[in-house]
C-alpha positions as CSV (number, residue, x, y, z in Angstrom):
1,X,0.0,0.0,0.0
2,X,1.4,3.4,-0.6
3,X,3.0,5.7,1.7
4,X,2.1,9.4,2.1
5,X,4.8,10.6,0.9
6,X,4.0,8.6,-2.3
7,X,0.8,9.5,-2.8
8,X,0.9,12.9,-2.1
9,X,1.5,13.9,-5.7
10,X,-1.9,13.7,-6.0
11,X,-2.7,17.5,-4.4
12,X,-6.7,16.4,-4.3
13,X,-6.2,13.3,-2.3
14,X,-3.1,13.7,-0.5
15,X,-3.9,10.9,2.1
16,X,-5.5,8.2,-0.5
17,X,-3.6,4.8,0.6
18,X,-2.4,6.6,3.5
19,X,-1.7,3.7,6.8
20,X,-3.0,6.0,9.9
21,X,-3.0,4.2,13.2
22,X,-5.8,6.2,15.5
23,X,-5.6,5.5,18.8
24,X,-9.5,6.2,21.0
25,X,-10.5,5.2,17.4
26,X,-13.5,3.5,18.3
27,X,-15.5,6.7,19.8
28,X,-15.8,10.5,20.4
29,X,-12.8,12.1,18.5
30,X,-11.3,9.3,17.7
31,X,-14.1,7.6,15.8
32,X,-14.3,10.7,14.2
33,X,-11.4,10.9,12.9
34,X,-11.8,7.1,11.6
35,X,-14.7,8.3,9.5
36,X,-13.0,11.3,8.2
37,X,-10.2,9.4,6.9
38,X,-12.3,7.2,5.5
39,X,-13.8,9.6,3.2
40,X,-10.3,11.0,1.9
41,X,-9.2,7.5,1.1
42,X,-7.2,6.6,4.0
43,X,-6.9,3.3,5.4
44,X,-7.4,3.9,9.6
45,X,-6.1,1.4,11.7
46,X,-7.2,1.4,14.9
47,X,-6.2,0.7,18.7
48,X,-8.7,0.6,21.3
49,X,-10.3,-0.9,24.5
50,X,-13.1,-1.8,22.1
51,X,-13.7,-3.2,18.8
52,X,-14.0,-0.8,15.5
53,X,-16.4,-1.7,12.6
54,X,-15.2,-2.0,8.7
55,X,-14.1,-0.3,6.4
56,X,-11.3,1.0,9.3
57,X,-8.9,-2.1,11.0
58,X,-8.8,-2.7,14.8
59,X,-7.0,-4.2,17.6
60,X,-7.9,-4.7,20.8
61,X,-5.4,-3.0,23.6
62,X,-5.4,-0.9,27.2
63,X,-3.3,1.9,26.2
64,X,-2.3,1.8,29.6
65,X,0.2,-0.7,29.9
66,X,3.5,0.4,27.6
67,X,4.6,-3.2,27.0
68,X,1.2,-3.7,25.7
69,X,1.0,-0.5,23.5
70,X,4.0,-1.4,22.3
71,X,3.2,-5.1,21.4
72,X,-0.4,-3.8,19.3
73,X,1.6,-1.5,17.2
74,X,4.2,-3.5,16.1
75,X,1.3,-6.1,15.2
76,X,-0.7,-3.1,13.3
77,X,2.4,-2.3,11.4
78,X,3.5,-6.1,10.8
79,X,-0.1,-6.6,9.5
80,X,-0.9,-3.2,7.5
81,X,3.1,-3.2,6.0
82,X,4.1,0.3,7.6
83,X,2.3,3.1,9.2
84,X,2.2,6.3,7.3
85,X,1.0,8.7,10.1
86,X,-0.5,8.4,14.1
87,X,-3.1,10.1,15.6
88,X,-3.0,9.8,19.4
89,X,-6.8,10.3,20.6
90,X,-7.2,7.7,22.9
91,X,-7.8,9.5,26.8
92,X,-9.9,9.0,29.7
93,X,-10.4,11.4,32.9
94,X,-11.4,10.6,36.4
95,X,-12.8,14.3,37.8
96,X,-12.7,15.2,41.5
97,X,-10.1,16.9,44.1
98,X,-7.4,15.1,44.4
99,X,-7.8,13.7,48.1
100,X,-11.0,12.2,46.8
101,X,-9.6,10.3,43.3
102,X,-7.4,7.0,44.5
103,X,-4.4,7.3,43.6
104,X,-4.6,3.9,41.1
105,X,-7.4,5.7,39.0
106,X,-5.3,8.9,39.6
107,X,-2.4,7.5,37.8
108,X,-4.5,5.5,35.2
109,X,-5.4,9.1,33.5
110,X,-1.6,9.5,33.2
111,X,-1.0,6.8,32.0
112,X,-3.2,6.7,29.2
113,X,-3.7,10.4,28.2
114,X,0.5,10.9,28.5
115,X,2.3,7.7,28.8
116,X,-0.1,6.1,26.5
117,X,0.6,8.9,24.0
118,X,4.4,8.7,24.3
119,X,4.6,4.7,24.2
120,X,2.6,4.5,21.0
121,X,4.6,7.6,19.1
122,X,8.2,5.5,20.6
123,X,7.1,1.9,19.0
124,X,5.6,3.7,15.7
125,X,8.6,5.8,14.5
126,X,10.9,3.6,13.2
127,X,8.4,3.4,10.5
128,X,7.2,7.1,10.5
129,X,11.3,7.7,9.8
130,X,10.9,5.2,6.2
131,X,7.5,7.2,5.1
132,X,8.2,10.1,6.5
133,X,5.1,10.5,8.1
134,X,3.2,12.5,11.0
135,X,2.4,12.7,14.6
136,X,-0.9,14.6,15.4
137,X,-1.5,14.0,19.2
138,X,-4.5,15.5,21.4
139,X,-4.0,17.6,24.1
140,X,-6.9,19.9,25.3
141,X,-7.4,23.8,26.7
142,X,-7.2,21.9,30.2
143,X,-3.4,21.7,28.8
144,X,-3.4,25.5,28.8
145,X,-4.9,26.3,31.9
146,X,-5.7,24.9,35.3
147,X,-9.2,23.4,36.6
148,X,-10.3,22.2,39.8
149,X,-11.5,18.8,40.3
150,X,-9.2,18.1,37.1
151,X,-5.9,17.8,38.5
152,X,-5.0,14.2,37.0
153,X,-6.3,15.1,33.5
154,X,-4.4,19.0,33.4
155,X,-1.5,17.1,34.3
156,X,-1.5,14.4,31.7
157,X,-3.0,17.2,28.8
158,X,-0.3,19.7,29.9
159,X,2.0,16.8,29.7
160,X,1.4,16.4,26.1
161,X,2.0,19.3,25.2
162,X,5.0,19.7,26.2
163,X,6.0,16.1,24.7
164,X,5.3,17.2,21.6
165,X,6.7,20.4,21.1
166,X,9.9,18.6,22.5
167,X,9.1,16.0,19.9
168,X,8.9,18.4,17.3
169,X,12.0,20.0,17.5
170,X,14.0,16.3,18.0
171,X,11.9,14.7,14.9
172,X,12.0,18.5,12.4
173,X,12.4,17.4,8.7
174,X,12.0,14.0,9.2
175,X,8.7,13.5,10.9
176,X,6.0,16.1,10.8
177,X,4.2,16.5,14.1
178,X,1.2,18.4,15.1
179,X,0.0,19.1,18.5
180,X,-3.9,19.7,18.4
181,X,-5.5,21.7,21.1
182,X,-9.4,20.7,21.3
183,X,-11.9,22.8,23.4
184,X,-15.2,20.1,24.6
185,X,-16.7,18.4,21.9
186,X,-20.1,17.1,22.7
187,X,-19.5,13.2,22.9
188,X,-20.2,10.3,25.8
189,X,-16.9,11.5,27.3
190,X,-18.5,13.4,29.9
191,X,-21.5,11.2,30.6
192,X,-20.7,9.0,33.2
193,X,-19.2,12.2,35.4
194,X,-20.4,13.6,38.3
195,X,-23.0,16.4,37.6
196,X,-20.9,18.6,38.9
197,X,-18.2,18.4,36.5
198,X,-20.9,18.1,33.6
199,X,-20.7,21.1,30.6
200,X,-23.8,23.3,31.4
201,X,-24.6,23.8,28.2
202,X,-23.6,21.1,25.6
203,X,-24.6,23.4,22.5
204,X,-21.4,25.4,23.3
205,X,-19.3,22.3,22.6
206,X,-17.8,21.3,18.8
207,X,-19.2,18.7,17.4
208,X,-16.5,16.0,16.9
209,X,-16.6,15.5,13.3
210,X,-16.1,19.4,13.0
211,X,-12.4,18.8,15.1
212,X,-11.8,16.0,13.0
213,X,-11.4,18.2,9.9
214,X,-8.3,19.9,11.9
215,X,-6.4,16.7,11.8
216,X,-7.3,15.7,8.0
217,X,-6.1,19.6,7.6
218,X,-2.7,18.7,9.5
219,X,-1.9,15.1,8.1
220,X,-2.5,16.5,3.9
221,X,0.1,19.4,4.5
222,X,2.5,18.9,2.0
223,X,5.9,17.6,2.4
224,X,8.1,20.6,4.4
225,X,5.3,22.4,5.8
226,X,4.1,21.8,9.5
227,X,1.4,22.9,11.4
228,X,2.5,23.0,14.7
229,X,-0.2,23.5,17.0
230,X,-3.6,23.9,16.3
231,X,-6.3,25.1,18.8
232,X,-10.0,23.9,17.8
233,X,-13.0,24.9,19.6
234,X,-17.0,26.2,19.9
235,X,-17.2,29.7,18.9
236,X,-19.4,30.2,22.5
237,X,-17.0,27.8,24.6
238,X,-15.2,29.4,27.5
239,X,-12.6,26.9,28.0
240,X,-10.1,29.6,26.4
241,X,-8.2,31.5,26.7
């Protein structure tokens, strides 16, 4: 299957053939990515606590554990031939102060939002060196500024941030990598939360499929241009600045 570098000489479909591991793939940004990519001719492959439908590929994994992030990736690129680009959009939260949160599930938001992040980018770049690919990962606004009741997920979002701006300048002209900054998006992530950490107004949040156009607009940049950072959000939200 073709790499994006190969098939980018083809301005209209830049990402036709295109190997893009999604992490989260399987709902809320991450499924809308899938679907997005999809329609541009991509191939997603995706890694998830739960199974994906066709067209996109999926393997079960808890991006928790690095050995076993590690383990599904090199299996996705064994199977698919190479990977072409990642999109890290896997995350979970566990709201409340932080004497109330246990420390396991404390650590578990780390460990998937930022560890998860940095174990999957580490196992996929020997191949995103060969296609010269890209890294889009997903921070948040919480990255950018403090919340209470959110101390585990600030940390891990403010953690990626500055992962992959130090990624950016280690990987410059040989990987692209974008860091993408959504505001809420109006998906099942906040359902099972505590009413008081509950949007109050869910028509102020972006719709996920809207967000999902930033990423298509990062991954079909052509070859030496970059976007950086990208900051995505409901005209109405307050999350920023």
């Amino acid at each position: 299957m073709d790499t994006i570098p190969q098939t980018r000489t083809d301005e209209s479909h830049p990402l036709k053939g295109a190997r893009v591991l999604v992490t989260g793939g399987a709902s809320g940004l991450g499924a809308a990515v899938v679907e997005a990519l999809v329609a541009e001719g991509a191939l997603p492959l995706v890694l998830d606590r739960q199974p994906v439908e066709a067209p996109a590929r999926g393997w079960v994994v808890d991006l928790s554990g690095r050995e076993a992030a590690e383990a599904a990736v090199a299996q996705v690129a064994e199977e698919a031939g190479g990977i072409d680009a990642i999109v890290c959009a896997a995350g979970i939260d566990r709201c409340g102060e932080l004497t109330e949160v246990p420390a396991e599930e404390w650590e578990k938001v780390i460990s998937v939002n930022l560890l998860g992040t940095a174990a999957v980018v580490r196992a996929a770049l020997p191949h995103l060196l060969r296609s010269h690919g890209r890294v889009v990962t997903v921070a948040s606004t919480l990255g950018l500024r403090g919340a209470g009741g959110a101390t585990a997920y600030c940390a891990s979002k403010f953690g990626v941030i500055g992962f992959t701006r130090a990624l950016a300048a280690e990987l410059k002209g040989r990987v692209g990598v974008t860091t993408l900054i959504p505001g809420g998006m109006d998906t099942a992530f906040f359902d099972d939360r505590p009413e008081e950490y509950k949007p109050h107004d869910r028509t102020n949040l972006n719709r996920p499929s809207d967000t999902a156009r930033s990423v298509i607009f990062a991954l079909s940049q052509p070859r030496g241009c970059e976007v950086r950072e990208l900051l995505v959000m409901g005209s109405m939200e307050d999350s920023w600045p």
